[in-house]
N, C-alpha and C positions, 0 to 999 in steps of 0.2 A: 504494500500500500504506500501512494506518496506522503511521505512525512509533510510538506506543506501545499498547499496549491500553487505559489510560484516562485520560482529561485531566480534571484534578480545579480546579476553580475555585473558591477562596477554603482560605487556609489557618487558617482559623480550628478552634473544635473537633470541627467534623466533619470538616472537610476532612483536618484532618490525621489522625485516628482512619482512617477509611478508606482513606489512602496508605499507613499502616501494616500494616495486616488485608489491602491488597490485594499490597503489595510481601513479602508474609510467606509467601505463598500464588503466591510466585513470580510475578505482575502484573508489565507493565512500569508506571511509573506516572509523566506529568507533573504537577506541581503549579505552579498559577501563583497568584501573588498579587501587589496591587501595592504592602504595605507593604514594609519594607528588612528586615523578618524576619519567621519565623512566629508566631502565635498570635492573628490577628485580633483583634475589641474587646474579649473578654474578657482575655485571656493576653497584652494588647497588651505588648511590651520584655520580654517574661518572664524571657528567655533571656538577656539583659543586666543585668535584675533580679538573676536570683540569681546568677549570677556576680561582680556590682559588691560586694567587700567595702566600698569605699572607704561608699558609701551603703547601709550596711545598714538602716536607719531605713528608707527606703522599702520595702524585701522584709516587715518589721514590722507597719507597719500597712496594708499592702494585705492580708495577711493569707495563710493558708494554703492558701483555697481558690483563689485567683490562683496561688501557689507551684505549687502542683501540675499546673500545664499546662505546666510545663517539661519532661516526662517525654515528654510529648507530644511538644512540642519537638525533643529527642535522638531519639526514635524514626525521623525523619525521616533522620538517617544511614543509610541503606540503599541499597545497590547497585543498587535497581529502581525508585528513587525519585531524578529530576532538580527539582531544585525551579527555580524561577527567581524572583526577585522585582523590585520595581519593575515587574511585568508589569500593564500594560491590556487589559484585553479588549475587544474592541470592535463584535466579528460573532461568531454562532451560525450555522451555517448546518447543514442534514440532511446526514449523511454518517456522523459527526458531522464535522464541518470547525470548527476555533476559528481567528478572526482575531483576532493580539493583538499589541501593542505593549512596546519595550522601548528604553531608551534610543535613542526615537528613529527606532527600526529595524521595522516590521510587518514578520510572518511570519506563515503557517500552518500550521497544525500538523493532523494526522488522526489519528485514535481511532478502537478499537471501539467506545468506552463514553465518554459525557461526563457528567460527575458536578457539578453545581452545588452549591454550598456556600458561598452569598453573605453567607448570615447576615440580621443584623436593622440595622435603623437606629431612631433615635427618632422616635418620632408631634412632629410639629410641634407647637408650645402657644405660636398668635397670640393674643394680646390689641393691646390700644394698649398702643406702647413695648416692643414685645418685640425690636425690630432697635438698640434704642438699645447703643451702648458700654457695657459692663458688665453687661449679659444675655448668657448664654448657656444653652448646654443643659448639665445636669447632666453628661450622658456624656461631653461634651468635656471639663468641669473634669478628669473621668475620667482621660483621655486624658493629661491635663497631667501628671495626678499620676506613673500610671503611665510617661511616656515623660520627662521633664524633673523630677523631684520638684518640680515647682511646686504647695504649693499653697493654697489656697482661703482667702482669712482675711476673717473676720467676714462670710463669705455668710449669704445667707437663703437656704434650700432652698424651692422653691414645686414645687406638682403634687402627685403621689401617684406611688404605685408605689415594688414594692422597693428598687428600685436608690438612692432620698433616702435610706434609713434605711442602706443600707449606704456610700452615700457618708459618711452623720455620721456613721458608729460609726470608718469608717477616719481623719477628720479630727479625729475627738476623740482619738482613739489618737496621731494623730501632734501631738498637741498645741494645732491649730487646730480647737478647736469651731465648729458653724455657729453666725451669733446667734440661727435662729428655725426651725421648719419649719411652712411654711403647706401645709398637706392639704387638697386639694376631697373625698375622698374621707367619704361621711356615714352616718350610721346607719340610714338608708331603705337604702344601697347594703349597709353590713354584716348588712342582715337580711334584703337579696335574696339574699345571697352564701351566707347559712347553711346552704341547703340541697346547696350543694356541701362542708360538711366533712367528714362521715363519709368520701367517697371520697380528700378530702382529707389522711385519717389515713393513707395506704401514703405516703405520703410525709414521716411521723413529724419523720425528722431534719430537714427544711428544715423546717420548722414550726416546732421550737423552734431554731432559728438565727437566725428571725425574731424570734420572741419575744427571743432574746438581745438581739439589735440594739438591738429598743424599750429594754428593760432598761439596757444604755450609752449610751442617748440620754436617759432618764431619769434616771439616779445622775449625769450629768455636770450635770443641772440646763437644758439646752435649752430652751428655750419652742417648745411646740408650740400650733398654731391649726389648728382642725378643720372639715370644712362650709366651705372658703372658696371663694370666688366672686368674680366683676367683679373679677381682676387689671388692675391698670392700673401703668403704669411712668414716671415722668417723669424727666428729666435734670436735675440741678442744676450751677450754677454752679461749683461746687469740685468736680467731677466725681463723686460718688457719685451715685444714686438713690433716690428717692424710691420706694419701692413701697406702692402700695394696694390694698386686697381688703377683701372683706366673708368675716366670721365669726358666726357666731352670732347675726345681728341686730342686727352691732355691725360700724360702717367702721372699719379700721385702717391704720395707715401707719410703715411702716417705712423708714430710712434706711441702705444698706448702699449701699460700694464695689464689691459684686458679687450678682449676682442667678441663680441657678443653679433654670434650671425643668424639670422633666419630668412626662411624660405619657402614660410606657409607653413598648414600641416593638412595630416591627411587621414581617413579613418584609420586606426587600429584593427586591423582585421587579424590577426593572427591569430584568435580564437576562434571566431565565425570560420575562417578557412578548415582549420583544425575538426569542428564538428560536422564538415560536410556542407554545410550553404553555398548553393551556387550563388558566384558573382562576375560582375558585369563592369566594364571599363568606362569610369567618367572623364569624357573627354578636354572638358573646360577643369576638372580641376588635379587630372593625370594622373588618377589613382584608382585603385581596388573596390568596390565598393558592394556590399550584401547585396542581391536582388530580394526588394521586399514588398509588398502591396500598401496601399494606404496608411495602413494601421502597421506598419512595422511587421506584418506577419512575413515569414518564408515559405521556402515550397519544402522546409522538411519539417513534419508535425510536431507541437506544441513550441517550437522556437518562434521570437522575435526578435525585433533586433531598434535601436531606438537610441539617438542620440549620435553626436560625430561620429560612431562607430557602423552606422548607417549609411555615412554620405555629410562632408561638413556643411553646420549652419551657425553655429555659435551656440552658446549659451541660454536665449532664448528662446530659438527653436529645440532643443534639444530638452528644456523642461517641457513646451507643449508637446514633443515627442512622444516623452515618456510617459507624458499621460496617456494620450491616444492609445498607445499600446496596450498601458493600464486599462484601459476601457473595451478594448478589444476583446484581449483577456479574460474582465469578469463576464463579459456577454458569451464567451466560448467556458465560463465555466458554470454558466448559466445566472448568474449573479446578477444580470441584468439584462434585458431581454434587449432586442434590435432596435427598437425605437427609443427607448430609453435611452442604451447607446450610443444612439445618433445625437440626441438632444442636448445629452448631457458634455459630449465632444463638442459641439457648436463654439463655443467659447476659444476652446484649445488651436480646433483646427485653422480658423480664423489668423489666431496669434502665430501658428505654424506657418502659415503660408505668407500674412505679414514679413515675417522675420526671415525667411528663407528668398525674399523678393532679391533681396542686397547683392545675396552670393553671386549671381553670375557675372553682374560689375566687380566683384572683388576678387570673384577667382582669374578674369579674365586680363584684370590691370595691374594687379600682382603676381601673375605666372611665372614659374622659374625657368631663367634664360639656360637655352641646352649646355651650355658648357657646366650647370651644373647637374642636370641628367646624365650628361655624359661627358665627365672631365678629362683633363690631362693625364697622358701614360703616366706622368710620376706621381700621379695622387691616390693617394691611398684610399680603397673603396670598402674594404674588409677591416674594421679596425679589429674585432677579436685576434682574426689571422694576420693582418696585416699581408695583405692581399690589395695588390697596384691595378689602376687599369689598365694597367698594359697587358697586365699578366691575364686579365679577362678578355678582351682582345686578342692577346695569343692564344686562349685556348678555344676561342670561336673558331681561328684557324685554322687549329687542329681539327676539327669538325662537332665541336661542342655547337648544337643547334637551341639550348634551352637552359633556363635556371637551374633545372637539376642537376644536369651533364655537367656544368660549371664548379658547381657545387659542387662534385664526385672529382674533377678533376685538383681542382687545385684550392677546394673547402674553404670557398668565400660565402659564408652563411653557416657556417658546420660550428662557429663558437658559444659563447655562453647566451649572448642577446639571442641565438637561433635564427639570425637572420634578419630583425627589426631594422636594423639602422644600415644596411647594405644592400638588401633585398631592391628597393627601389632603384640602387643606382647602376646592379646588374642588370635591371632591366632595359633601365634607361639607354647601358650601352649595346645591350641587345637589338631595342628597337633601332636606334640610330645604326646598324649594320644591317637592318630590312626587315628585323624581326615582326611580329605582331604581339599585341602584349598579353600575354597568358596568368594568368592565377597557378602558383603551383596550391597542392593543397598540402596545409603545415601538418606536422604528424607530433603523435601526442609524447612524451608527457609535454603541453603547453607549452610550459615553464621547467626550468629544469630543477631535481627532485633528488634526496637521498636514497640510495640504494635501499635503507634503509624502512624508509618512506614506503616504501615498494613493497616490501617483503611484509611487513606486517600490516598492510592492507586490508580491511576484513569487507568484505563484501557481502549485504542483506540479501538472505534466500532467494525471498522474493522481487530481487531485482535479477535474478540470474537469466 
């Protein structure tokens, strides 16, 4: 028998939106995640956050739309809702059946309903020197701010996409401006992009929010560089970095003690791949994404799927997401009949499709420029293996026709990430060689697991 009616995987903003809507509507509901609290990479410490008078400065300038996932957060107090954290997942299996980990301990657990809500991760942005000490990814500095008020002094912001402009506006705020922001993003792309604004406009308020940000990155007096291209990063002796790029016709070279890049992101599929869901290539935003119906459902029974880990939308879509699903859900667990269903979604769907208007302006005028799909021979693409793209390259030549064969050859994807932070840019220089883009499908254990872990595994009769 299933131990709850539905197992919600990732406690970020959908995840948690839907344990709510489903635990409200009488649902029994697990929730698993594996940080030490909720609110995934958005809402990461939220609930720490605003509780901490001691550091109100950080609650400050992360700003209000951060603040606001704490509601979320408390919602999660409910009698029908078992949360668990430090939890790993690590098998999908039809049933639904979840294999997952916890200090140590694997267990299984049964559902009627298993609701994935992985979220998104960052698009990898290899140039040469992007593995050096003192690169990282934007999102991480993120991470720091939010989880450690560590943060960021005298970075150079490189890449394009939202998320640079909202990280300067939060670090000017808190007193540490970036020294620079270098943009690939060019005017060829802003005049491809235009023809996505008018639908652009339901989405009014993020628009000028954006507008705002530039506005704070500007009055604070920021040096911005536009059209930039050929990143290169070198190490210096007194440990800063050397950063290089081309702008406008013109090489330039910057010296900072931290180098913060991005280049969008993209759903997290490595689980959804893992349990079998077919998926389908989205073209505007160059990545993997679950085939799902309206309501997040798939074509393999009792899964959905709901939230960036779907197909990105931000934050807001990603709560209306997870409701819809939530609501799908209790109508398929008979909780709530069709009409019901429909009435009570009205609200949800509305704000979904609102909030999802933006993206194809965003994906389209933020896109990342091929040399970082498919970088220079010396740039390392593999960082477990340290694995060049040359060496991907040469083993195309060899007659490697596909990610796996690559992967067998010279175990660029074979380390502990399993493939996360490589996987794209294999492909990337797959495609750029004639390829077409394929889904491999991830094999289990998810997440990588103790021997240990394995072996005293006890599996319920009834799930056999």
């Amino acid at each position: 028998m299933p131990d709850v009616d539905i197992i919600i995987i990732g406690a970020g903003p959908a995840g948690m939106a839907a344990a709510a809507t489903a635990a409200n509507e009488g649902a029994k509901v697990l929730l698993l995640d594996e940080q030490p609290q909720a609110g995934g990479q958005i809402y990461r410490n939220v609930e720490n956050n605003v509780g901490n008078s001691v550091d109100a400065n950080a609650v400050d300038y992360l700003g209000k739309d951060y603040t606001a996932g704490n509601s979320l957060v408390q919602a999660l107090e409910h009698s029908n809702i078992t949360v668990k954290f430090g939890a790993t997942v690590w098998r999908l299996d039809e049933g639904p059946r979840v294999v997952w980990s916890q200090n140590g301990i694997s267990q299984v657990s049964l559902a009627k309903h298993v609701l994935l809500a992985t979220g998104a991760q960052e698009r990898p942005v290899p140039f040469p020197g992007w593995t050096l000490p003192g690169v990282m990814s934007a999102g991480a500095s993120q991470i720091l701010m939010k989880t450690s008020s560590l943060l960021p002094r005298d970075a150079v912001l490189a890449g394009s996409g939202p998320l640079l402009y909202l990280i300067a506006a939060q670090m000017i705020k808190a007193g540490a401006p970036p020294k620079a922001l270098v943009e690939t993003q060019t005017l060829k792309m802003l005049l491809g992009a235009s023809r996505y604004f008018p639908r652009a406009l339901l989405a009014a308020p993020t628009l000028f929010k954006g507008l705002s940000l530039l506005g704070k990155i500007k009055a604070a007096g920021v040096k911005r560089y536009t059209s930039a291209s050929s990143f290169r990063a070198i190490a210096e002796d007194d440990g800063s970095i050397t950063f290089s790029f081309d702008s406008k016709g013109r090489r330039n070279s910057l010296s900072t003690p931290l180098l913060l890049t991005h280049q969008g992101v993209v759903p997290s599929t490595h689980m959804s791949r893992a349990s079998g869901i077919s998926h389908e290539w989205n073209e505007l935003q160059g990545a993997f994404q679950p085939i799902t119906n309206e309501w997040g459902q798939t074509e393999l029974q009792g899964f959905h799927v709901a939230g960036d880990g779907a197909g990105i939308g931000g934050a807001e879509t990603a709560k209306a997401a997870g409701r819809l699903a939530a609501f799908d859900i209790l109508y398929q667990l008979s909780h709530l009949s069709q009409n019901s269903r429909d009435q009570k979604s009205k609200i949800d769907r509305k704000a979904f499709n609102r909030a999802l208007s933006i993206r194809p302006l965003l994906d389209a005028l933020y896109a990342p420029l091929p040399e970082f799909l498919s970088p220079p021979d010396e740039t390392i693409v593999c960082r477990c293996e340290e694995v060049t793209a040359a060496e991907v390259r040469q083993s195309l030549n060899l007659g490697a026709h596909g990610p796996r064969q690559v992967k067998t050859d010279i175990r660029a994807g074979m380390g502990p990430c399993q493939g996360r932070m490589c996987d794209l840019t294999v492909r990337g220089i797959l495609v750029a060689s004639g390829a077409k883009p394929s889904p491999a499908r991830a094999r289990s254990p998810i997440k990588p697991i103790k021997l240990g872990e394995l072996a005293n595994l006890k599996i319920p009769e009834d799930s056999l």
